[in-house]
C-alpha positions in Angstrom: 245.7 -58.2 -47.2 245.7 -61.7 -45.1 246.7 -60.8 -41.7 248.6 -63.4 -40.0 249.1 -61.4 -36.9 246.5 -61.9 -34.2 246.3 -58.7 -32.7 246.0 -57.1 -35.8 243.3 -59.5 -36.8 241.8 -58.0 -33.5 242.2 -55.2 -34.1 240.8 -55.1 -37.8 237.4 -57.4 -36.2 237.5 -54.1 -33.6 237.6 -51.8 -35.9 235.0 -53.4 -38.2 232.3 -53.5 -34.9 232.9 -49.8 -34.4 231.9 -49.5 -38.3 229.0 -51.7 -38.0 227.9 -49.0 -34.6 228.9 -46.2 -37.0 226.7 -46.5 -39.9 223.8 -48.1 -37.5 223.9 -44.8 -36.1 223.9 -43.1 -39.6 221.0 -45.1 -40.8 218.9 -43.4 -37.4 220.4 -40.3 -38.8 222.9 -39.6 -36.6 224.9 -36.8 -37.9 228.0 -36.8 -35.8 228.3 -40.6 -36.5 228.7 -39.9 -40.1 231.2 -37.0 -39.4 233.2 -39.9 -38.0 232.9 -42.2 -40.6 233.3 -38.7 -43.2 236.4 -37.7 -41.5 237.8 -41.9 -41.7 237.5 -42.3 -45.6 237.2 -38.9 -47.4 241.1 -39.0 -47.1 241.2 -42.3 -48.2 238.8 -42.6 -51.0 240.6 -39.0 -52.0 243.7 -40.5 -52.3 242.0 -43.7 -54.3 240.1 -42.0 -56.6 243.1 -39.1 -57.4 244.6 -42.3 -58.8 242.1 -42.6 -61.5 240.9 -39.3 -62.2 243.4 -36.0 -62.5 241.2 -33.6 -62.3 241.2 -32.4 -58.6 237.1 -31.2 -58.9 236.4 -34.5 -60.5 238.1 -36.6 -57.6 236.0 -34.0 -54.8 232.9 -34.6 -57.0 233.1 -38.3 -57.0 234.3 -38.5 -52.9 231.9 -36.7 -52.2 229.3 -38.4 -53.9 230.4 -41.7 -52.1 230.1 -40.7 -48.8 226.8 -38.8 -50.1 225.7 -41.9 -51.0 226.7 -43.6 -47.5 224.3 -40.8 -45.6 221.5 -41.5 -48.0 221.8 -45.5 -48.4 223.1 -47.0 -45.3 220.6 -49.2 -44.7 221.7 -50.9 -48.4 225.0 -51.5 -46.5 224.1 -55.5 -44.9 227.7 -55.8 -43.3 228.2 -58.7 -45.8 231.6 -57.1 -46.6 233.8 -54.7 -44.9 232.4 -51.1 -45.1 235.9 -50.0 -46.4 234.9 -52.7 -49.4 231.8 -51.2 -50.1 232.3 -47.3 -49.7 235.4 -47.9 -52.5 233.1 -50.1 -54.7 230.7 -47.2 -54.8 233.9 -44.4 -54.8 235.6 -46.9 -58.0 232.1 -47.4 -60.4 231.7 -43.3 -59.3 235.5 -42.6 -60.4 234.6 -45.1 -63.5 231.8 -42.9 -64.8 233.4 -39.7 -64.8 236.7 -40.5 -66.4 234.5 -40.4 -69.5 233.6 -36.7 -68.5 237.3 -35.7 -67.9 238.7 -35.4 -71.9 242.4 -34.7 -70.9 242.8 -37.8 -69.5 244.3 -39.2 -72.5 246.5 -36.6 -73.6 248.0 -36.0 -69.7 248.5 -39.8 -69.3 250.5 -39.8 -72.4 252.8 -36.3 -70.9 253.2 -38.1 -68.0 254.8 -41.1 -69.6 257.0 -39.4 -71.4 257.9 -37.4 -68.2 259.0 -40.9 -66.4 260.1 -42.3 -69.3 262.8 -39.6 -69.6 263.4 -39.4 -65.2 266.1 -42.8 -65.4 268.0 -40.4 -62.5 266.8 -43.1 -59.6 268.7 -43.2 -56.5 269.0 -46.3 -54.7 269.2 -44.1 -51.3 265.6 -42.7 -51.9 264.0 -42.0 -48.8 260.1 -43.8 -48.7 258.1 -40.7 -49.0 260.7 -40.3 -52.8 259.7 -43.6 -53.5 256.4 -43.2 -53.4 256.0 -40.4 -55.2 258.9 -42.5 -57.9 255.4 -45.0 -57.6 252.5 -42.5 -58.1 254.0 -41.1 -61.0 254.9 -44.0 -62.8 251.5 -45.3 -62.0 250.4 -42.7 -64.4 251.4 -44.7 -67.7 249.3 -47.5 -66.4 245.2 -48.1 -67.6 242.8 -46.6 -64.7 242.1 -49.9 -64.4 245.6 -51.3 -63.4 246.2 -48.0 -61.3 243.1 -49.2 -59.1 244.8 -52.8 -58.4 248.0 -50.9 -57.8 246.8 -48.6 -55.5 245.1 -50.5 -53.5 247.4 -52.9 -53.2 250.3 -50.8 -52.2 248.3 -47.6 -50.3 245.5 -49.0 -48.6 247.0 -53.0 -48.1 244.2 -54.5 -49.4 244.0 -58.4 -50.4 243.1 -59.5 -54.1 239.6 -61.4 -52.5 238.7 -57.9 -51.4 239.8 -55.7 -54.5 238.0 -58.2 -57.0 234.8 -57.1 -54.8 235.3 -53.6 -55.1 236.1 -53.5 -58.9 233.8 -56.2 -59.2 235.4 -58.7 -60.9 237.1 -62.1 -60.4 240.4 -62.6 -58.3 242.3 -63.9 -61.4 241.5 -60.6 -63.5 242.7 -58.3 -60.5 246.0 -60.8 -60.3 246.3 -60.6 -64.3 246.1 -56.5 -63.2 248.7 -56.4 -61.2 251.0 -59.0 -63.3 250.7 -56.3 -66.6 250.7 -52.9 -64.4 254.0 -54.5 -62.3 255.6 -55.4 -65.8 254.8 -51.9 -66.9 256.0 -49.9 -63.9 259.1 -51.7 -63.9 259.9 -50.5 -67.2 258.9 -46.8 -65.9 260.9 -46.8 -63.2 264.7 -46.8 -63.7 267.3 -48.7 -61.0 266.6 -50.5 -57.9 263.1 -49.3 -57.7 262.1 -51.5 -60.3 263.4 -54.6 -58.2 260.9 -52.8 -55.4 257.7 -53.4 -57.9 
């Protein structure tokens, strides 16, 4: 997300040196480092990944295997991105792979759709935490694909620039994403919250 706001421009460059410190430290093995760094993402990357998987051991499995993979490689991280960019790059290919491992997929994402098809009871005096959870479900009629783009878009505030480097693709096929999976969760979610998309 372009940050127009100096200090928090400052405050993201501050943030981004303490990284660089962290996983220095985790390349010389430094175990509490990655604790730090563990403790940072394994919520986020949780929340990411339980966006395109449903399967609760699946998302574990492939968070875990992310931040496995940041203990074991961190000397492949060259600070040419953000680490946030490249720990979700590994976490998305990861979450990716073992959709094709998780067979229900297909037949919950069709439940779910006809779950929010059938909720048009939207209250235009939804408190935030309602509306996201109004969100996340809807999301769930959407390709794993457009869920990605959505999620990190709306959760984690992340730019286009930066989500075409983690799904590894081109800036206009993340903003073709999000034009189809808007279009598609406004017709999910009933009243105002569809203005809100």
């Amino acid at each position: 997300m372009i940050q127009s706001d100096p200090q928090a421009r400052h405050s993201t460059a501050r943030q981004d040196d303490e990284e660089m410190g962290l996983v220095a430290a985790v390349r010389a093995r430094d175990l509490r480092a990655f604790e730090q760094l563990y403790r940072r993402y394994q919520p986020r990357l949780t929340r990411f990944v339980g966006t395109l998987l449903r399967s609760p051991g699946l998302v574990e499995e492939v968070v875990n295997d992310t931040l496995m993979v940041l203990w074991q490689k961190a000397g492949d991280f060259t600070g040419a991105s953000r680490l946030s960019t490249w720990l979700f790059a590994i976490a998305y290919r990861k979450a990716v792979r073992a959709r094709a491992r998780e067979p229900l997929a297909v037949a919950e994402d069709a439940a779910l759709l006809a779950e929010v098809a059938g909720d048009s009871t939207a209250d235009a005096g939804l408190s935030r935490d309602r509306t996201r959870q109004a969100l996340q479900r809807a999301m769930g009629v959407l390709s794993a694909e457009h869920r990605a783009v959505v999620d990190l878009t709306y959760f984690h505030e992340i730019g286009y620039r930066e989500i075409a480097e983690i799904l590894g693709c081109p800036v206009d096929t993340v903003k073709t994403r999000m034009f189809h999976a808007r279009r598609q969760l406004r017709r999910a979610m009933a009243g105002e919250l569809a203005d809100w998309i």
